[in-house]
TIDRENTOR-922352 format. One line per field, with one value per residue (C-alpha): residue number from 1; residue in one letter; chain; x, y, z negated. Coordinates in nm, 2 decimals. Layout:
% residues N
nr: [NUM_...]
rest: [A_...]
kette: [A_...]
east: [X_...]
north: [Y_...]
up: [Z_...]
//
This chain:
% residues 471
nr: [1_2_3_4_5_6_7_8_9_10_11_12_13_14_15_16_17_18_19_20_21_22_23_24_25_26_27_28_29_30_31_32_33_34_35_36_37_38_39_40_41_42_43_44_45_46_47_48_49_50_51_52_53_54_55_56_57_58_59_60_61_62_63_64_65_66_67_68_69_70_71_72_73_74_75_76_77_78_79_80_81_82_83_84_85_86_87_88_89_90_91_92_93_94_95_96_97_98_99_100_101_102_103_104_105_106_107_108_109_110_111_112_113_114_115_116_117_118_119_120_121_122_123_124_125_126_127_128_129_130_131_132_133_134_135_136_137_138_139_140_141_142_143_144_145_146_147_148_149_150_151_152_153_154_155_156_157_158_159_160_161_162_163_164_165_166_167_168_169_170_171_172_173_174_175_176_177_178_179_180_181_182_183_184_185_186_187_188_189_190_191_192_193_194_195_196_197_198_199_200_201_202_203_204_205_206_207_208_209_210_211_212_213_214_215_216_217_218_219_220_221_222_223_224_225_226_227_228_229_230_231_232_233_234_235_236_237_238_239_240_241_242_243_244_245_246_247_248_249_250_251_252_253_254_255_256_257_258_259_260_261_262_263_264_265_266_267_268_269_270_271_272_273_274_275_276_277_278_279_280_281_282_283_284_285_286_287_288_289_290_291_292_293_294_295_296_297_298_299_300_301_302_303_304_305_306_307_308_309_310_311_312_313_314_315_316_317_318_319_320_321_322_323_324_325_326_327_328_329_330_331_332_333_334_335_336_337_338_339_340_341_342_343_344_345_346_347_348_349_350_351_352_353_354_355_356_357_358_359_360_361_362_363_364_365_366_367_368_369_370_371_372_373_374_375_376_377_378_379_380_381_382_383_384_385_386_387_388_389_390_391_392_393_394_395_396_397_398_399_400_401_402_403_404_405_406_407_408_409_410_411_412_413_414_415_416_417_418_419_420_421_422_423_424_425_426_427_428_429_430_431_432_433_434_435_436_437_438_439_440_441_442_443_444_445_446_447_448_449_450_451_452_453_454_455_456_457_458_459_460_461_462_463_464_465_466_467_468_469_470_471]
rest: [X_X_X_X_X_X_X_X_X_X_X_X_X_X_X_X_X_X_X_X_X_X_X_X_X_X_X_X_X_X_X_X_X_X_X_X_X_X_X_X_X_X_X_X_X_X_X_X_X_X_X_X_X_X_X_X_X_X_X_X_X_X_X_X_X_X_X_X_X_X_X_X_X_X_X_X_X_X_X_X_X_X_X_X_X_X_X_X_X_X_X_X_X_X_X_X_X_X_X_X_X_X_X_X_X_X_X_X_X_X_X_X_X_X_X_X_X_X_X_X_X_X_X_X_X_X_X_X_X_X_X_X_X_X_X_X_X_X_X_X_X_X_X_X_X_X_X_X_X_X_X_X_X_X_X_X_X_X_X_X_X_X_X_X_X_X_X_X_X_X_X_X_X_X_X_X_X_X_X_X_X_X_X_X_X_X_X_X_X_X_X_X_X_X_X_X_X_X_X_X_X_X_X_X_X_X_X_X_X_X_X_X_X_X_X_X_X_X_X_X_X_X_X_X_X_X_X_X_X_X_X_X_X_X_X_X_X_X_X_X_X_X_X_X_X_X_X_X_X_X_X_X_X_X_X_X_X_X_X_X_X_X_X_X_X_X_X_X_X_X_X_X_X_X_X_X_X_X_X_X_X_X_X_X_X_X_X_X_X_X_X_X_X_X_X_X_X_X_X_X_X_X_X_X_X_X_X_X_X_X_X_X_X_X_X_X_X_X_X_X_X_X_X_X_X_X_X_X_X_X_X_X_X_X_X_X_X_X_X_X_X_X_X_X_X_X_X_X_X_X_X_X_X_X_X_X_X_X_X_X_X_X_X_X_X_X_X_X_X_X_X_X_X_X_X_X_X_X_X_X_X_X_X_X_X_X_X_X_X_X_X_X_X_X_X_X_X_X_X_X_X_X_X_X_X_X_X_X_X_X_X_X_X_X_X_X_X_X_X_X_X_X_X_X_X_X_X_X_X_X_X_X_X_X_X_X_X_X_X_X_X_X_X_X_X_X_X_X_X_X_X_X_X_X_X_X_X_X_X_X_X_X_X_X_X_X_X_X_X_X_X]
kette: [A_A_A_A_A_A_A_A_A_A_A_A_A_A_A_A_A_A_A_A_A_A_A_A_A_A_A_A_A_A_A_A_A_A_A_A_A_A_A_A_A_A_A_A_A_A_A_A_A_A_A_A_A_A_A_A_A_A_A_A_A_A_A_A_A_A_A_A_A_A_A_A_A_A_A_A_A_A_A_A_A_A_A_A_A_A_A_A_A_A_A_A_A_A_A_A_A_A_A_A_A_A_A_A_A_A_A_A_A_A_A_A_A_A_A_A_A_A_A_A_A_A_A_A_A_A_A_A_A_A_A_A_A_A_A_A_A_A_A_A_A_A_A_A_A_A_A_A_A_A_A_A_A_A_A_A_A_A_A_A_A_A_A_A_A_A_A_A_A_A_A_A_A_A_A_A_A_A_A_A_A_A_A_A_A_A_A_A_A_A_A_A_A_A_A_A_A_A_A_A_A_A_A_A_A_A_A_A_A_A_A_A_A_A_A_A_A_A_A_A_A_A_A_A_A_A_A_A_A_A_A_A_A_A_A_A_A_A_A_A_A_A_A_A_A_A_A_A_A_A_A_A_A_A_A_A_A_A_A_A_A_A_A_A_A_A_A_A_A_A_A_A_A_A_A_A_A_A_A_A_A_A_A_A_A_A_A_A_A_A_A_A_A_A_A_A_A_A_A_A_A_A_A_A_A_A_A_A_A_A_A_A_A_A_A_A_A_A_A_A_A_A_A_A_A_A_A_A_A_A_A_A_A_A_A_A_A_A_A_A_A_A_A_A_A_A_A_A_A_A_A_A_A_A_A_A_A_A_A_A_A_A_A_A_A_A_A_A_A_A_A_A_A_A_A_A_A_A_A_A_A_A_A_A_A_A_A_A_A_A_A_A_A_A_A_A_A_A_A_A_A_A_A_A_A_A_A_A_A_A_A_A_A_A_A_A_A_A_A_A_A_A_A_A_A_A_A_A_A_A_A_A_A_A_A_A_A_A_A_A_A_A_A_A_A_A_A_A_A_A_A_A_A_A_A_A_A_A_A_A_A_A_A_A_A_A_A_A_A_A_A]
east: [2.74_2.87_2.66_2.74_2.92_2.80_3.14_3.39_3.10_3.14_3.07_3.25_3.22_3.07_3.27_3.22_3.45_3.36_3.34_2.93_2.76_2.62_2.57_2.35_2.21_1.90_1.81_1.44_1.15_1.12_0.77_0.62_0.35_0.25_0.53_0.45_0.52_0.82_0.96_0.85_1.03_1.35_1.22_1.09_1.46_1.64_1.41_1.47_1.85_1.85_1.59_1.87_2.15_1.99_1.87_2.26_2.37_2.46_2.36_2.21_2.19_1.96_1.93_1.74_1.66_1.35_1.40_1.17_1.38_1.60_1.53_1.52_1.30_1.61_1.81_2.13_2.03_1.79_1.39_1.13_1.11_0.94_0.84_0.72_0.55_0.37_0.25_0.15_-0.07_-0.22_-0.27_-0.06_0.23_0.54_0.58_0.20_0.29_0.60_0.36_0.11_0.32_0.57_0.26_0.19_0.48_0.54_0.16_0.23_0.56_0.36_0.12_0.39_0.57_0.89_1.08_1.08_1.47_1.61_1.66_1.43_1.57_1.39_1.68_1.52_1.65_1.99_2.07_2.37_2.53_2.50_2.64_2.97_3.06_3.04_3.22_3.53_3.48_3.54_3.79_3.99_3.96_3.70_3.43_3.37_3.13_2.99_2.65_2.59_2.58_2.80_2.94_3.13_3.45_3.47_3.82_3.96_3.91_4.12_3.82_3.46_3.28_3.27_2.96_3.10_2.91_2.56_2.38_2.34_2.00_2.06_2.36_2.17_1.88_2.02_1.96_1.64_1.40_1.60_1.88_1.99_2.33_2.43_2.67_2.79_2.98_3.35_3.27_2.98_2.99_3.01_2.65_2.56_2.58_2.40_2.18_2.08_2.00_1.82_1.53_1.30_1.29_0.97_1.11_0.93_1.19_1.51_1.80_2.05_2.43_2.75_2.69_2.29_1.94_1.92_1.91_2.09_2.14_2.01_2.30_2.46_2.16_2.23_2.62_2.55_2.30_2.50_2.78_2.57_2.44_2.67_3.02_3.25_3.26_2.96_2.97_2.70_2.49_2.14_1.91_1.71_1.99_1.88_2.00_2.37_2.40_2.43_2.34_2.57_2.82_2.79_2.74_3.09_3.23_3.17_3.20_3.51_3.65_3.54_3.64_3.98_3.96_3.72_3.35_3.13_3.36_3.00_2.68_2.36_2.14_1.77_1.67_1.40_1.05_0.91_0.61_0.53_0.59_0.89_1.05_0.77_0.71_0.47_0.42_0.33_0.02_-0.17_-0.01_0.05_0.02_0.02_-0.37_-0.48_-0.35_-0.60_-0.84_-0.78_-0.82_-0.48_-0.35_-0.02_0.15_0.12_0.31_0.60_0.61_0.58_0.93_1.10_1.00_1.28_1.66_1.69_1.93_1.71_1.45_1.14_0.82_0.46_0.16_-0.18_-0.12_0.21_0.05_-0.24_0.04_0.18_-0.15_-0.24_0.10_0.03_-0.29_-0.16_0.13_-0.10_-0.33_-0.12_0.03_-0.29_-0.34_-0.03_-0.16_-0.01_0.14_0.45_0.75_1.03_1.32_1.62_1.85_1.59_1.56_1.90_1.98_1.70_1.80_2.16_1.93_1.77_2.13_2.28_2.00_2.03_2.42_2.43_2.39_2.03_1.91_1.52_1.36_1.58_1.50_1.15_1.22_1.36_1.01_0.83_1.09_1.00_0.65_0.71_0.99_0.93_0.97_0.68_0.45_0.55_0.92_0.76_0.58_0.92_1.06_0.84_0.82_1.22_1.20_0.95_1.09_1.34_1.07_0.85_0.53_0.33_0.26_0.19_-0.08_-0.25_-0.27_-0.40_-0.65_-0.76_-0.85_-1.01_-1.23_-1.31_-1.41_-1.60_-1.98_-2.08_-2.36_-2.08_-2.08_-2.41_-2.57_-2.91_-3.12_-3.03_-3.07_-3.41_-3.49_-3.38_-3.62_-3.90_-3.81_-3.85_-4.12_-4.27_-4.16_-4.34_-4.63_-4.62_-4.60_-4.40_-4.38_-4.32_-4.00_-3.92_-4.01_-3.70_-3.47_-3.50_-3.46_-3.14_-3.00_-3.05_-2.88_-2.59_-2.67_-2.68_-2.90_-2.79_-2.97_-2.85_-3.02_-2.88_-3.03_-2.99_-2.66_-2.55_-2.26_-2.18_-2.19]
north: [4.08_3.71_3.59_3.24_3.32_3.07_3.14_3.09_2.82_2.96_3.25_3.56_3.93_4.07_4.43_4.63_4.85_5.16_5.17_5.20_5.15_4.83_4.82_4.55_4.36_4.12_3.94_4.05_3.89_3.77_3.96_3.66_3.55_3.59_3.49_3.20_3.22_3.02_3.29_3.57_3.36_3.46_3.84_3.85_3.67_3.95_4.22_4.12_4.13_4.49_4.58_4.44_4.59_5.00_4.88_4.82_5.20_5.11_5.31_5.10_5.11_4.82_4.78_4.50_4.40_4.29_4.08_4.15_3.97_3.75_3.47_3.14_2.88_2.61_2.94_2.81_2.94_2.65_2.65_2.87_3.24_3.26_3.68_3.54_3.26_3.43_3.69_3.40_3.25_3.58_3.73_4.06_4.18_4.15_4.44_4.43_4.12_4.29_4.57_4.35_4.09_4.41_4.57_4.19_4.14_4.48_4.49_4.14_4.27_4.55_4.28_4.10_4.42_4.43_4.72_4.84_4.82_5.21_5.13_4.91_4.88_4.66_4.49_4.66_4.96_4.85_4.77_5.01_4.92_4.53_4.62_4.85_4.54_4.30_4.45_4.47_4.14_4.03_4.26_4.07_3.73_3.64_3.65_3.49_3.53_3.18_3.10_3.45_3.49_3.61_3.37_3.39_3.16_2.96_2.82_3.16_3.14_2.98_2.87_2.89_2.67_2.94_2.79_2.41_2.26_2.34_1.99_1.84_1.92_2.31_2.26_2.09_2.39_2.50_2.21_2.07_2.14_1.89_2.09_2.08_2.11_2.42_2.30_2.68_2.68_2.61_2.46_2.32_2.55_2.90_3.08_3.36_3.75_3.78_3.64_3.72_3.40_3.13_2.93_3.21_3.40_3.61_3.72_4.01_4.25_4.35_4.56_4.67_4.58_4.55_4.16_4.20_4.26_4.06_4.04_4.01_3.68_3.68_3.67_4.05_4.18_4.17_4.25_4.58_4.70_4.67_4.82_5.10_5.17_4.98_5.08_4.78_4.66_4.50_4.43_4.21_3.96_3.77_3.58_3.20_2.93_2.77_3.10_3.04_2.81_2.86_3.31_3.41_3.17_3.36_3.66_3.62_3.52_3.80_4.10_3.99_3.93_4.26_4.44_4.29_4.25_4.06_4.21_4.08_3.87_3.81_3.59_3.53_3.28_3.15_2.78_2.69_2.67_2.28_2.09_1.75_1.67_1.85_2.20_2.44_2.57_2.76_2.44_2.17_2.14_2.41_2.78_2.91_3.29_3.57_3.59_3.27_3.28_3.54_3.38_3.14_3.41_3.41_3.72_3.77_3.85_3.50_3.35_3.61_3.47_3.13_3.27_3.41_3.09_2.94_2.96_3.13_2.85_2.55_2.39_2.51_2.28_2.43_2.28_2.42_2.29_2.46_2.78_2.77_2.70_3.02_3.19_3.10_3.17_3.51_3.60_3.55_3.75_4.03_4.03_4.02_4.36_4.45_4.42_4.60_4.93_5.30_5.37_5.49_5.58_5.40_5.27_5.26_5.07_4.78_4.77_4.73_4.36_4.29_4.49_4.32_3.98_4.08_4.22_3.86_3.64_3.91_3.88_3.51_3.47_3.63_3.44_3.50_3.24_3.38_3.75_3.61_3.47_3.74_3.95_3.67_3.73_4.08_4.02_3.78_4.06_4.23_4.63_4.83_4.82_5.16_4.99_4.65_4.90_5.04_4.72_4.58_4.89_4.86_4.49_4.53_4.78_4.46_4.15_4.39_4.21_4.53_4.38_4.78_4.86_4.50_4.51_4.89_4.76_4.45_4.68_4.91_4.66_4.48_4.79_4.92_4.85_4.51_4.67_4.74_4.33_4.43_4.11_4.11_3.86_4.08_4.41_4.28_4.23_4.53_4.74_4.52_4.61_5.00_4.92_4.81_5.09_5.32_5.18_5.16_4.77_4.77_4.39_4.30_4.58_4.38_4.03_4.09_4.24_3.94_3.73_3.88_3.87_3.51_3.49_3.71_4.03_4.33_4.61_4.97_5.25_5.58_5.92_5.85_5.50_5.14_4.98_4.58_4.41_4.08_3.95]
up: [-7.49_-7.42_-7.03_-6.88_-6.56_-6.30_-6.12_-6.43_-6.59_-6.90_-7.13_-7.09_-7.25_-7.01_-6.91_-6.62_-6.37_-6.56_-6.89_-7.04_-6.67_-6.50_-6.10_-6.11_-5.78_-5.77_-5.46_-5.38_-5.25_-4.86_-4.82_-4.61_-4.84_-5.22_-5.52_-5.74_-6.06_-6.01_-5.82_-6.08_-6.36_-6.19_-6.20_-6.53_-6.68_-6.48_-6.62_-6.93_-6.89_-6.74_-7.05_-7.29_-7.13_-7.17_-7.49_-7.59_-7.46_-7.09_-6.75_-6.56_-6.14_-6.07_-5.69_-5.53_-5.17_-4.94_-4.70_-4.44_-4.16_-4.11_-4.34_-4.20_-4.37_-4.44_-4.61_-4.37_-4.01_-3.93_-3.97_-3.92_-3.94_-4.21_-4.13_-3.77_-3.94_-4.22_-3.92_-3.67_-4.01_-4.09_-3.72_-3.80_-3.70_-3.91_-4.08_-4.15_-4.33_-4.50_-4.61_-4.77_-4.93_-5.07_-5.22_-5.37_-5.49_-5.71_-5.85_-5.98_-6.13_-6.29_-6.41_-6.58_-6.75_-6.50_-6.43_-6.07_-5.95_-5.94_-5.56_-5.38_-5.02_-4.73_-4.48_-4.20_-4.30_-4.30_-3.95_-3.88_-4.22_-4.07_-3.74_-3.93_-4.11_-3.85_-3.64_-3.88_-3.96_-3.57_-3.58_-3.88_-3.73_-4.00_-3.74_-3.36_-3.07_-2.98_-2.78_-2.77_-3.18_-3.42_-3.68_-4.04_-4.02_-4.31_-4.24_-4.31_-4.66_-4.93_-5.13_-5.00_-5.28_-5.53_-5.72_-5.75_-6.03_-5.95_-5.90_-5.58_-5.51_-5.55_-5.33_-5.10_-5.09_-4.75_-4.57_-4.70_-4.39_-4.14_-4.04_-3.63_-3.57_-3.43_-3.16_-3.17_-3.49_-3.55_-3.86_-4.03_-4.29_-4.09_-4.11_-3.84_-3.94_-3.60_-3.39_-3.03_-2.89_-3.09_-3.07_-3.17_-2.79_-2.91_-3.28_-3.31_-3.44_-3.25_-3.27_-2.98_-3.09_-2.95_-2.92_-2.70_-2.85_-3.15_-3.55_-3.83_-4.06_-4.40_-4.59_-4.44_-4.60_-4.97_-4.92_-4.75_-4.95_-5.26_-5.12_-4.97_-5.38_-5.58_-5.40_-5.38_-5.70_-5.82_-6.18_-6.21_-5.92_-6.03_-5.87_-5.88_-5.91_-5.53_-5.43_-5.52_-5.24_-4.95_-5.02_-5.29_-5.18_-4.82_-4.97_-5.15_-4.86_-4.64_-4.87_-5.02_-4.61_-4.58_-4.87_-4.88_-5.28_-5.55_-5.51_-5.82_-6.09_-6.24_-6.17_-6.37_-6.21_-6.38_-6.35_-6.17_-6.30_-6.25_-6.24_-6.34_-5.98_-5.98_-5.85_-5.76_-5.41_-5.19_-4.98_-5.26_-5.44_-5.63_-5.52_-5.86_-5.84_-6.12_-5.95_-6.00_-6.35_-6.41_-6.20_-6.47_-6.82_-6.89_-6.93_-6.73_-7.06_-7.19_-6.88_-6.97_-7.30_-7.19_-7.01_-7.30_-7.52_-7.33_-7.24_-6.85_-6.80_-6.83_-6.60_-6.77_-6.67_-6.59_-6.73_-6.84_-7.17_-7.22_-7.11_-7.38_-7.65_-7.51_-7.49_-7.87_-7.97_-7.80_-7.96_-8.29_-8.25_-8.13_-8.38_-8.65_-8.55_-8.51_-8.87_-8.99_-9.12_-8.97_-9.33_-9.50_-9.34_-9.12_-9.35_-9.13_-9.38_-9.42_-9.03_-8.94_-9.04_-8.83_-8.52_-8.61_-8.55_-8.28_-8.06_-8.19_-8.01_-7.70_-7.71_-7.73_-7.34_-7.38_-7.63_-7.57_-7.81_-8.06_-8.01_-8.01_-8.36_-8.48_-8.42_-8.60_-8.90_-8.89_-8.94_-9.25_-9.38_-9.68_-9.60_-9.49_-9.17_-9.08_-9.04_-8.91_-8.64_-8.56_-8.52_-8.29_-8.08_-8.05_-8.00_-7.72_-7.50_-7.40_-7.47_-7.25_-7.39_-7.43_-7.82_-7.98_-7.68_-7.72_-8.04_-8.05_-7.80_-8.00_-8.32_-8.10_-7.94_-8.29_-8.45_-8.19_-8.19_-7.98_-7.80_-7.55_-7.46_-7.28_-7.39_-7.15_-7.40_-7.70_-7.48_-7.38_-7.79_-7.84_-7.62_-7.76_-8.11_-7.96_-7.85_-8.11_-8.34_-8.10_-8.13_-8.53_-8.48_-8.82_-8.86_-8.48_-8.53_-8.83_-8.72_-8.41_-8.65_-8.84_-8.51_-8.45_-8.79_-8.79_-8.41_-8.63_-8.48_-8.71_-8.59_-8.59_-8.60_-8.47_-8.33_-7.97_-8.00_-8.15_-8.12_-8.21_-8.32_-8.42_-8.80]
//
């Protein structure tokens, strides 16, 4: 498999520190308030990647994080809390909050078809791991006391810009809120691993250390709990491209400090998701949830292949009308699988230059609108549904667009009887009809019958009763 490396800037085989496994890490949700689907594009893009890699042969340790402290709102020390401010919104306490929006967050996943990670680990879990590593960073050098916090020294390093071509606005992500200097720092690019004085006197959640009552930065989070699941070498680091600066670029810098050697030589990041005003976020205009997408009839299957329609490293924009292309595109594909018939048996020889199509459009730096392509080309082949079946089944456990079950329950549902639709007008017609019949009112039964028939409902007689359905 060829990935763009966001470190290298290019395409690389991707290979891992032993031979036929992955330890992958994904930065996780901070659990302050609902995900937009600008958020869940990032999660659905790594899912897929994960899906593709065990559908190659490898053994795959996915670990992701929660942040549910820590996490400033300008991502570089400054800002709100945004734990302490999603609890002072809601009136709950903070791990309340953390509860609520965790729960959120994983039944939108399972609403979208992604994978939870193998280990799932909230930061608050973490605080000893913090505490072991900040200490031997202080005791290196590559760490001070100043104002009564701990801080990462940047000058120690021979290269701290890992990520240098990302445009200005993602590398200006970190200081977008209105950043005050923090006259404690050395230099304006060291970040605190911990805190115990700031602005935030009543944070809600506090740890003893050797440094005073405090808490830990963001970025220690995600470094420890890799190396707590992944060991210390990390073959392969994702996340939303505004995270590669200034939190993988932190990230890097403390575990490698730490470790004394190269951590994670590779780094998939996903584009954002954009409106026609520009980059999505919680604070501007209409909060676009997985939710209000239903809200909406769309099933959450449609957004993911609105997703896949589309390279993970290009800005993709939002717009109603793009999701009802998606949505029509969807309902096609759906129904015709549901039309493929359960016959004959799977050839494996006339599958395999399509499964050679398919791992092509998955090697070629995850290729999703050409794996999708390469399902529509099986559809159009000329070998046998039972192989077509076979095919999509395969297909799917990576594309993850539950096509087989959707398609199972759109035959279902159009070959059941419509009386189901519980239509009260035609109901109430119904019961007069009975009625009617009772009562040896032979032309009134009739007369309704004919009513309905011309309405293009089609009586059906049974001993348990009268049943409809639709012409």
């Amino acid at each position: 498999m060829q990935l763009y490396n966001s470190m290298t800037h290019k395409k690389e085989l991707f290979q891992t520190h032993e031979p036929g496994k992955v330890s992958m890490y994904t930065c996780g949700p901070t659990v302050y308030h609902f995900a937009h689907i600008g958020n869940l594009r990032s999660y659905i893009m790594e899912d897929v990647l994960e899906k593709a890699l065990r559908w190659e042969g490898y053994d795959v340790l996915r670990v992701m994080n929660i942040t549910d402290v820590g996490h400033l709102s300008s991502d570089a020390d400054t800002g709100e809390d945004k734990m302490l401010k999603g609890a002072q919104r809601e009136h709950k306490t903070v791990m309340e909050i953390a509860k609520f929006y965790t729960d959120a967050f994983f039944d939108d996943c399972a609403k979208l078809n992604i994978k939870t990670p193998d280990v799932v680990q909230p930061a608050t879990g973490m605080i000893d791991s913090y505490i072991q590593v900040i200490t031997k960073l202080l005791d290196t050098g590559y760490a001070y006391l100043a104002g009564g916090n701990v801080y990462f020294d940047t000058s120690r390093l021979k290269k701290y810009y890992v990520f240098n071509d990302h445009d200005a606005e993602d590398l200006q992500s970190g200081v977008r809120e209105g950043v005050e200097e923090d006259e404690n720092k050395r230099n304006k690019n060291d970040f605190v691993l911990w805190f115990t004085k700031s602005k935030f006197e009543d944070q809600a959640l506090k740890w003893d250390s050797p440094w005073g009552v405090g808490y830990p930065g963001w970025h220690i989070e995600c470094s420890c709990i890799s190396m707590k699941y992944c060991g210390e070498h990390l073959d392969l680091h994702c996340g939303g491209i505004d995270n590669a600066f200034p939190h993988h670029t932190n990230e890097i810098a403390q575990s490698e400090s730490y470790l004394g050697h190269q951590w994670c030589p590779q780094w998939f990041h996903v584009h954002h998701l954009n409106t026609n005003d520009g980059k999505m976020s919680k604070s501007k205009g209409e909060f676009l949830t997985v939710s209000l997408l239903e809200e909406k009839g769309y099933d959450p299957m449609v957004y993911r292949l609105f997703c896949l329609q589309s390279h993970y490293r290009k800005a993709l924009t939002f717009s109603w009308e793009n999701l009802d292309n998606a949505a029509a595109a969807y309902e096609k594909l759906v129904r015709r699988i549901a039309a493929l018939t359960q016959e004959g048996a799977v050839d494996a020889a006339a599958a395999q230059p399509y499964k050679e199509q398919f791992q092509a459009a998955l090697d070629n730096d995850l290729n999703t609108s050409l794996a999708v392509t390469a399902l529509y080309d099986v559809l159009k082949a000329g070998v046998n549904d039972a192989t077509k079946r076979a095919l999509i089944a395969s297909f799917d456990t990576v594309l993850g667009l539950g096509l087989l079950e959707h398609a199972a329950a759109l035959a279902e549902k159009e070959a059941a009887p419509a009386a189901a639709e519980a239509d009260p007008e035609i109901e109430a017609l119904i019961q007069a009809r009975a009625k009617a019949k009772a009562e040896k009112n032979w032309a009134e039964a009739d007369r309704i019958r004919d009513e309905l028939k011309a309405q293009g409902i089609e009586l059906v007689d049974t001993k348990e009763g009268t049943t409809w359905k639709r012409l």
